[in-house]
N, C-alpha and C positions, 0 to 999 in steps of 0.2 A: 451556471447556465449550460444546457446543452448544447450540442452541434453536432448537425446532423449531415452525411453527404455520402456519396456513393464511392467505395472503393477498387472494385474492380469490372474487368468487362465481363457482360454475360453473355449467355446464345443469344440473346434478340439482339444485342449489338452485331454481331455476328451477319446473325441474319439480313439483316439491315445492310450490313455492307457487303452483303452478296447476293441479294436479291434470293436467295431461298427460303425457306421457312425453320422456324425454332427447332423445329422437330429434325427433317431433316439434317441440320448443322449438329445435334447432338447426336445424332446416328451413325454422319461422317465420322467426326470427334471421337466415336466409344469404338466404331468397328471400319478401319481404315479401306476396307474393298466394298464398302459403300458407295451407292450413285456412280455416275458418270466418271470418268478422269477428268473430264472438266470441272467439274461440281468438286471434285476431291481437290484441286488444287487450287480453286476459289478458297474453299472453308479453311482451311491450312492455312493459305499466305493470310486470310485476312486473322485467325488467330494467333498467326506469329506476329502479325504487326501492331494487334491490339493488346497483347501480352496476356492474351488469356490463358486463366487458370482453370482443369477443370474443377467443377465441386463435388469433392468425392461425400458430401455429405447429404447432400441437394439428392444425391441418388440412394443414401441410405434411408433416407425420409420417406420417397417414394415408394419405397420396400418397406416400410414399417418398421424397419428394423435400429434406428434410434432409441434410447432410454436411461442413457446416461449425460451426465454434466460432469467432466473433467475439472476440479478444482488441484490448479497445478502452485507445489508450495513446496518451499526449503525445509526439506522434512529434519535438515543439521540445525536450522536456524528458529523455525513457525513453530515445531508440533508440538503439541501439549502446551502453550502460551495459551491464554484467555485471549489475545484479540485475535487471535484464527479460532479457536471457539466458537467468538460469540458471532465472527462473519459465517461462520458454518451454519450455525444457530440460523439465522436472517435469511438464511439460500434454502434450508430445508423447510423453513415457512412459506416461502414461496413455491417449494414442490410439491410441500403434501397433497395430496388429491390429484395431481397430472400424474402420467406414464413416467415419468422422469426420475435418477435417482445421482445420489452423487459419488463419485468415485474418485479416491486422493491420488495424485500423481507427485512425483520427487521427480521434477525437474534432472536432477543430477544423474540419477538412477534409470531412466528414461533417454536423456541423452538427448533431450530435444534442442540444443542449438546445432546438432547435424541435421540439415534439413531434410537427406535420404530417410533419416532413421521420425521426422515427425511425416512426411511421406507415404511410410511404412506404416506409422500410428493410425495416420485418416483412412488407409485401406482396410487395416484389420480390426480397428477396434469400435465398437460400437458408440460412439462418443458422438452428441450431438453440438456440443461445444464447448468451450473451455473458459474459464474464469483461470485469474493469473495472481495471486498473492502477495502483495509486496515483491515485486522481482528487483534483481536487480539492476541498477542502469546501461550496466555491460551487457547486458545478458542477449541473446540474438532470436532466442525461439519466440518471442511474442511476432515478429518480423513473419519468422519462418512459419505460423499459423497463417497467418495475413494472407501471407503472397500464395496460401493453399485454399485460400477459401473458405475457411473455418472460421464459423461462428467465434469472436473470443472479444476477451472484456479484460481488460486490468483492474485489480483494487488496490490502492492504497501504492498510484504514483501517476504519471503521465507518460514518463518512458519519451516526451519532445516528439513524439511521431500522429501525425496527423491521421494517419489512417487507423489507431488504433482508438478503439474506444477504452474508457476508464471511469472510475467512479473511485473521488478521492475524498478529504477532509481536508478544510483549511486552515493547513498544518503553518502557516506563516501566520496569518492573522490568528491562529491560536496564539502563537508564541509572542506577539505584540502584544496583545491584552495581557498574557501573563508579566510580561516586562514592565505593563503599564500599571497591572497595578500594586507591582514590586518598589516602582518608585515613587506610587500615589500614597506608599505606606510610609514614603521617607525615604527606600535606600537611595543609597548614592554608590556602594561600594558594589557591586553585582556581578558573581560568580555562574559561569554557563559550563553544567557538562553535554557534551554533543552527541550523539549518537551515529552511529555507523556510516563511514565516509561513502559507501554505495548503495544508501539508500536515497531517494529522493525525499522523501520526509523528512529525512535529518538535516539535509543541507537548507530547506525548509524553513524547520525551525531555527536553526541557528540563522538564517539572514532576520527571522522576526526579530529576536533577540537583537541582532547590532544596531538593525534600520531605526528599532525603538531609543536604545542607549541612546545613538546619534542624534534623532531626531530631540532631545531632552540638552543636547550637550554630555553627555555624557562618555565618559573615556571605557574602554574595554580593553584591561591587563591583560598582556598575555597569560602570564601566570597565571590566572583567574579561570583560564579556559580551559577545561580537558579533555580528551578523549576519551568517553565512558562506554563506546558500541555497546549503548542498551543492556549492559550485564550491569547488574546489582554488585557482583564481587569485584567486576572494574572500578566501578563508582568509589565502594567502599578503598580500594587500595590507591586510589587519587585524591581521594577527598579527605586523606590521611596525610598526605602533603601540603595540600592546599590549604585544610584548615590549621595546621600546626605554627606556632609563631603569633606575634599580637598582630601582622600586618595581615591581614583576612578577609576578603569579603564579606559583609554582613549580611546577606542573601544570598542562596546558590538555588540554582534554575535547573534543573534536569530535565532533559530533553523528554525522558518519561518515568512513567513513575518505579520502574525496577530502579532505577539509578539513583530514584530519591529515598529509598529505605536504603542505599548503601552509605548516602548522607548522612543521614539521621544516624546511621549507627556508629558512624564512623567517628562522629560529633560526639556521639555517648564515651567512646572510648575515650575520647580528649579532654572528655572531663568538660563538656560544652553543654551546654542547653538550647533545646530547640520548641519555643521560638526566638528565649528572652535573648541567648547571643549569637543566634544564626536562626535567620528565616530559610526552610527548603520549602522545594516548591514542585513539583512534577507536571509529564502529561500524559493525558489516558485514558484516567480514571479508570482504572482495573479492579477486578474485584478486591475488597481488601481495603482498599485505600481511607476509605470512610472509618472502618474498624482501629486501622492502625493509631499505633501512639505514636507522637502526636497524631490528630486524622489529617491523613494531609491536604494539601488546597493543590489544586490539579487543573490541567482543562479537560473535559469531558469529548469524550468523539463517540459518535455512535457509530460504532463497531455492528454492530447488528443492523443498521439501514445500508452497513455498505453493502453486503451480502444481498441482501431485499433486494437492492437496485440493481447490483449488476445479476442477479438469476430472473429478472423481468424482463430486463432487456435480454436475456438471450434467448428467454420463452417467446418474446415477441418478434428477433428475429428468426428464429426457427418456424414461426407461424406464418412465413412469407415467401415464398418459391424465388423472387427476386434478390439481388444480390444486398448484404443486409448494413442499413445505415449505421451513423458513428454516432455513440453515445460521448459526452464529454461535460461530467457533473461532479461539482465540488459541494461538499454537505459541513455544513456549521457545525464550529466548536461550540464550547458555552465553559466558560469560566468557574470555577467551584469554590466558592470559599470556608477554608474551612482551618483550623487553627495552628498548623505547619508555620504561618507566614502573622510576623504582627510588626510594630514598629521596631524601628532597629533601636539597641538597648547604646544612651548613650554611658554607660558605665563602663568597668571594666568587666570583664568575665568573670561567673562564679563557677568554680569549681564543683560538683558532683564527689560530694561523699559517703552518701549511699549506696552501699554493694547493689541495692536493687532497681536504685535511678542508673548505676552503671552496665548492669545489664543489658546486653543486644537484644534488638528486637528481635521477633521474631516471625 
């Protein structure tokens, strides 16, 4: 569901509580030996007590001089991933044919949780608004956009802040479904790797994951659980422990699907079989995942609608001279079944003696 509201004051406010005109108050605002000294120290007191910001963007529009969309992303963490791909993909469908183009920023590189230095950014740089990447929940510059009056959008989290708009998936009730129908297939035993403790989609998924267990009766091992931060080669070197031994989980849940081809391989080296004695299971749906052996069964998030949506919304508040409302929209998983995941095997395990069923994927 959306939600929509106004976040900060503008010149009619302004206006309004001084009895002069819009024009006027922005005139005072831009050139201080403007009007009267009375008029100067009406417009002043009443935008130091409304907290107004000005809008250095509001002025570059005026001038035509807008034509960029700042898409700001952990260029250590995002670049070259498929799900920043395919949200890049979704934002440049939306631009083709306007004045608008898109230009990458590294957050780190940039230095945007000093707020002089995004300050600095909205004076010099031709940017008409900002989309925000996965950030993370520390992180301070979505704020420092805000409080400057810049168009900006987060994708793929909430960030708990009401004045900031976002466009996310539902990354919880993804991970219920996938739990739910881990133990529609029988398990009882159910292994979670988690993904990165500063992202909000990981902690996310992981309460799907328990609230589901819980709600079944079901127990959640420690040992069962590990920290895979979204790396394939973490997965694999945990799910090297995890699965070793007869006492095992019979399904393991990967937060996403990098983590579950480190399952899957990890299993092959163990001389396991996936599905007959370990169901993996991911989420994502990345490219790949269909192809892969086994294909695996994932939940689907359209990575390319988040993009859509949030480069709409920023075309639509840059179409509005008025200070611009709060977007706040979660977009559906959808569950993928496909043969990663089947009943848990009540036997013992077979051993892989085939150099070529031993084989890592690839």
């Amino acid at each position: 569901m959306a939600r929509r509201s106004t976040i900060r004051a503008t010149l009619r406010d302004i206006a309004d509580a001084t009895g002069v005109s819009a024009m006027t108050a922005s005139r005072v605002l831009r050139d201080g030996g403007f009007g009267t000294e009375a008029t100067r120290k009406r417009v002043l007191a009443a935008a130091k007590r409304l907290n107004y910001q000005p809008n250095f963007i509001a002025r570059q529009l005026k001038a035509n001089r807008v034509y960029q969309l700042g898409v700001i992303v952990s260029f250590e963490g995002l670049l070259g991933r498929y799900y920043l791909g395919q949200i890049l993909q979704g934002i440049q469908q939306v631009l083709t044919g306007t004045n608008y183009h898109v230009v990458l920023l590294d957050n780190i590189a940039e230095g945007f949780d000093d707020q002089q230095k995004c300050v600095n950014f909205c004076r010099e740089r031709h940017v008409g608004g900002l989309i925000a990447v996965a950030p993370k929940m520390d992180e301070r510059f979505p704020r420092n956009f805000i409080n400057l009056g810049m168009p900006f959008i987060v994708v793929g989290g909430s960030l708990k802040h009401r004045a900031i708009s976002y466009v996310d998936v539902d990354n919880y009730g993804g991970a219920c479904a996938m739990t739910e129908h881990l133990i529609q297939l029988g398990h009882r035993k159910i292994g979670f790797l988690k993904g990165r403790s500063d992202l909000h989609d990981a902690l996310r998924r992981e309460l799907g994951f328990r609230k589901t267990m819980a709600r079944h009766g079901l127990p959640v091992e420690d040992r069962w659980v590990a920290q895979g931060d979204y790396e394939g080669r973490k997965a694999f070197r945990v799910s090297m422990e995890l699965l070793s031994g007869s006492h095992r989980p019979s399904a393991i849940f990967a937060a996403n699907d990098r983590m579950a081809y480190g399952v899957i391989d990890a299993a092959r080296v163990l001389g396991l079989r996936v599905p007959e004695d370990v169901s993996v299971t991911g989420f994502d749906d990345i490219e790949g995942s269909a192809e892969f052996v086994p294909a695996l069964t994932t939940i689907a998030q359209p990575m390319a609608d988040l993009g859509r949506v949030a480069a709409r919304h920023l075309l639509e508040v840059l179409s509005k001279s008025d200070s611009p409302s709060i977007l706040h929209q979660k977009l559906h998983t959808r569950l993928i079944i496909r043969s990663s995941a089947a009943q848990p095997n009540q036997g013992c395990p077979s051993p892989l003696t085939s150099a070529k069923q031993n084989k890592l994927s690839k």
